[in-house]
N, C-alpha and C positions, 0 to 999 in steps of 0.2 A: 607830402610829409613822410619821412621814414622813423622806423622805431630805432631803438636804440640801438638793435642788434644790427640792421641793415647799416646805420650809421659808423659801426663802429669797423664791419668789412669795409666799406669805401674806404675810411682812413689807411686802413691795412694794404691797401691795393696802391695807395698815392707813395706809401710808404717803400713799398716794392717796387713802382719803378724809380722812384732817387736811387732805392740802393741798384738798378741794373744800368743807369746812368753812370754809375761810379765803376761798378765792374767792367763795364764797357771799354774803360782806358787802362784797364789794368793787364798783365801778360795772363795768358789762360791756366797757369799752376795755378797762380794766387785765383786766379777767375773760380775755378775750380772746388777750392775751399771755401772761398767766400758764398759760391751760392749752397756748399752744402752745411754750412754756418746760418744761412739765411733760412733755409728751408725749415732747418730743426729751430730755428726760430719761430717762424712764421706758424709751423703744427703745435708748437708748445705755447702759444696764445691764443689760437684759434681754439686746442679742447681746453684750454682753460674757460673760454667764454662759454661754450657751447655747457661743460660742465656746470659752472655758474647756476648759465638758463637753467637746468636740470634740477639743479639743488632747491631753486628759488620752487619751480612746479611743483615739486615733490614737499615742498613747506608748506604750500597754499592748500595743500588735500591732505596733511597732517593728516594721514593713516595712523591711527592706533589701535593697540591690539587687549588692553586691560581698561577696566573699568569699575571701580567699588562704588557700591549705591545704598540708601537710607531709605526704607519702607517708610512713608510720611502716613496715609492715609489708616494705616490700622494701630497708629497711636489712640486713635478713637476708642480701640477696642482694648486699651494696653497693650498691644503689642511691639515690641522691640525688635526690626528686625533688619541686617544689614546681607549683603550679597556682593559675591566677586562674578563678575562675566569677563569671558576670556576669549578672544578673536581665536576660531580654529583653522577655517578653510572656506576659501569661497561662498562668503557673504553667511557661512553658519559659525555659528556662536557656543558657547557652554556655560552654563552659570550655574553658582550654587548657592543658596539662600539662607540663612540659620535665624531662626526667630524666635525671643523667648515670651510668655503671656503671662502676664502680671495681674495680680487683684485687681487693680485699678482700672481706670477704664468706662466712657458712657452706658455702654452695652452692660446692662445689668438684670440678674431674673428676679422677680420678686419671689417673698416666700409663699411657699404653700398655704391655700386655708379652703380647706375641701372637707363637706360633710357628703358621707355617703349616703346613698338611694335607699339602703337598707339598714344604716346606723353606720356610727363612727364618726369621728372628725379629727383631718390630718393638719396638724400644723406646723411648717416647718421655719427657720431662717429665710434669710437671702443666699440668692443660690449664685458664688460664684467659681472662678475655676483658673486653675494654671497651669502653665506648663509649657511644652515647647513645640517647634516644628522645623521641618526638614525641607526645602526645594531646591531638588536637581531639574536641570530645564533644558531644551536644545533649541536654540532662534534661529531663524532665515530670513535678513534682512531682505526687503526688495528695494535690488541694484538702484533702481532711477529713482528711489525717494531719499538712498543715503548719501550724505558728502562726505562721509568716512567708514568703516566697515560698523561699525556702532553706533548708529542714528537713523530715522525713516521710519516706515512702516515693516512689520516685520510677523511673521507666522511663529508659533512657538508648541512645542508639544512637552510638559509636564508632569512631574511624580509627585508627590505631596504627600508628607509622613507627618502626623500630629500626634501629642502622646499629651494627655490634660488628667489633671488629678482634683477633687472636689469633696467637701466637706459636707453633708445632708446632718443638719440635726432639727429635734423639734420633739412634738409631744405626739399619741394619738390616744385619745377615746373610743373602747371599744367600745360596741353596742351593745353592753350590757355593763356600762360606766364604769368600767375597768382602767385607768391608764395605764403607759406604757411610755418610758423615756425611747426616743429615735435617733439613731447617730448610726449615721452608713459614711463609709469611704467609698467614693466612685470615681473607677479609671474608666478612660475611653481612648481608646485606639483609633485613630483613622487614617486609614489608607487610598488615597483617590488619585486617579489619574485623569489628562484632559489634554485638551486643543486650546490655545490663547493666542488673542492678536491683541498686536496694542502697536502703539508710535512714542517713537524717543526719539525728543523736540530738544535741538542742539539750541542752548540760550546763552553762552560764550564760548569762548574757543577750546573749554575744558569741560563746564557743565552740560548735564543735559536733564530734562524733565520726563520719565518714561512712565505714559499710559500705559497702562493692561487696563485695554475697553472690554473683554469680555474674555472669559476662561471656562468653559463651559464643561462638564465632565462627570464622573461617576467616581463615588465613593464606600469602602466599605467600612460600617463602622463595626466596634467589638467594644461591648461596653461591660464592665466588669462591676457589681454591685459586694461587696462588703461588709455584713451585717453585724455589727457590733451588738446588740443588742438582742432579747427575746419579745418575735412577736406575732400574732394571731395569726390565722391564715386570710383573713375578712384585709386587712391590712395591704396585703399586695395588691386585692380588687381594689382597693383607693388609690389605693398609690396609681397603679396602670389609668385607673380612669380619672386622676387626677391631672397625671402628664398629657394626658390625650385633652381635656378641657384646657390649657394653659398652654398647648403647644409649647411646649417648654424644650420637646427634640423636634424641628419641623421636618418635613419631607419621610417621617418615617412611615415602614410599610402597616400593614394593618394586622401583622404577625407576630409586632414587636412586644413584647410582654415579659416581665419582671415577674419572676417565682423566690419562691420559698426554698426550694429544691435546686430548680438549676440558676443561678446568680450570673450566670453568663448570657449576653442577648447579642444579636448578631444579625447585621441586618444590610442591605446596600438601599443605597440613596442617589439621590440626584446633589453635586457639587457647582460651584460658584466661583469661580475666583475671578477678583480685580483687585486695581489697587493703582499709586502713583506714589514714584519713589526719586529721588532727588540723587544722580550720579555724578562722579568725579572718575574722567577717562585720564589715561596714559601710559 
């Protein structure tokens, strides 16, 4: 059995000798022309087919080089957040991510309800937060798991810019039954960098499904407290010893501490990232 392409020279060949059949009885001028008529014949079908072949392979491993994708997984958390990857150079990649953080959302903290060891008791709202975020990325696909430059397994190394804004309000009882209205504004900065692997699973000829199974890194955070209000100095001891029962900031170090004086806290931490986001290549 031959393929098409083998098929398609034989013809070409049976074709060649009728027409040197014919040349044959003809005087050698015209001999002459005719086979150099024949010849640019014969090269002007043949890279036509061979081109063809070419076009057709080059369709079948549909190389693309862009890619826009939907953050699915931190809708959980209200997050909104869409990204462009852009094919640069042998199997790496560049992408940039823009996410904004909405009220809403599973991920919720309760409010405060803490009496202190020495008197007081702090009561606040629901604690939530918004804001946005920044990822610039660089990926290294691995060659033998992709079928286009944007799909497989792949290594990635990460920046990550967050900037979150937050409303604290509530009452406290001093320890000598004083109240005290509470309303702080609280920004937090964070800056964290990391290593991510993950796989982006081609599910049509345009979609794809891309895991980040694991992103593992270091963060710093800079959180900024805002004190609207006038209030004791007993107040901050609850409040720190409040966050620290409630884990309300995890992974913090054991330095991190809320004053009266300096309202700025500053701290580095251990970071996390994953996620799975739903892409359209082209």
């Amino acid at each position: 059995m031959y393929d098409t392409n083998t098929k398609f020279k034989i013809k070409i060949f049976e074709l060649a000798k009728i027409i040197f059949v014919i040349l044959d009885h003809q005087p050698k001028t015209i001999i002459m022309k005719k086979i150099f008529y024949f010849a640019l014949f014969f090269s002007l079908i043949t890279n036509s087919a061979f081109s063809q072949e070419i076009e057709t392979q080059e369709e079948d491993k549909r190389i693309v080089k862009n890619e826009i994708s939907f953050e699915a997984l931190q809708l959980i958390n209200g997050v909104y957040q869409i990204s462009y990857e852009r094919y640069v150079w042998k199997n790496f990649s560049a992408a940039l991510a823009f996410g904004y953080k909405g009220k809403e959302g599973l991920v919720k903290f309760s409010g405060l309800d803490y009496n202190g060891p020495n008197g007081g008791r702090l009561l606040t709202n629901d604690i939530f937060y918004t804001g946005f975020q920044i990822i610039p990325e660089i990926r290294y696909y691995l060659k033998n798991t992709s079928s286009n430059n944007l799909n497989g397994f792949y290594l990635g190394l990460y920046f990550k810019f967050s900037q979150y804004k937050s409303d604290l309000k509530g009452g406290y009882i001093a320890s000598d039954n004083t109240p005290y209205d509470v309303e702080f504004e609280a920004k937090l900065n964070i800056a964290s960098t990391g290593l991510m692997i993950g796989y982006k699973l081609p599910i049509t000829k345009r979609l794809n499904i891309d895991f980040i199974i694991a992103g593992p890194g270091t963060g710093n955070y800079n959180f900024k407290i805002i004190n609207k209000k006038d209030l004791p100095d007993e107040f901050y001891e609850n409040l720190n010893d409040a966050l620290e029962k409630y884990s309300i900031l995890d992974f913090i170090n054991g330095d991190f501490r809320f004053s009266k004086i300096d309202s700025r806290s500053k701290f580095s931490a251990f970071s996390f990232r994953y996620g799975i986001a739903l892409g359209y290549t082209f």
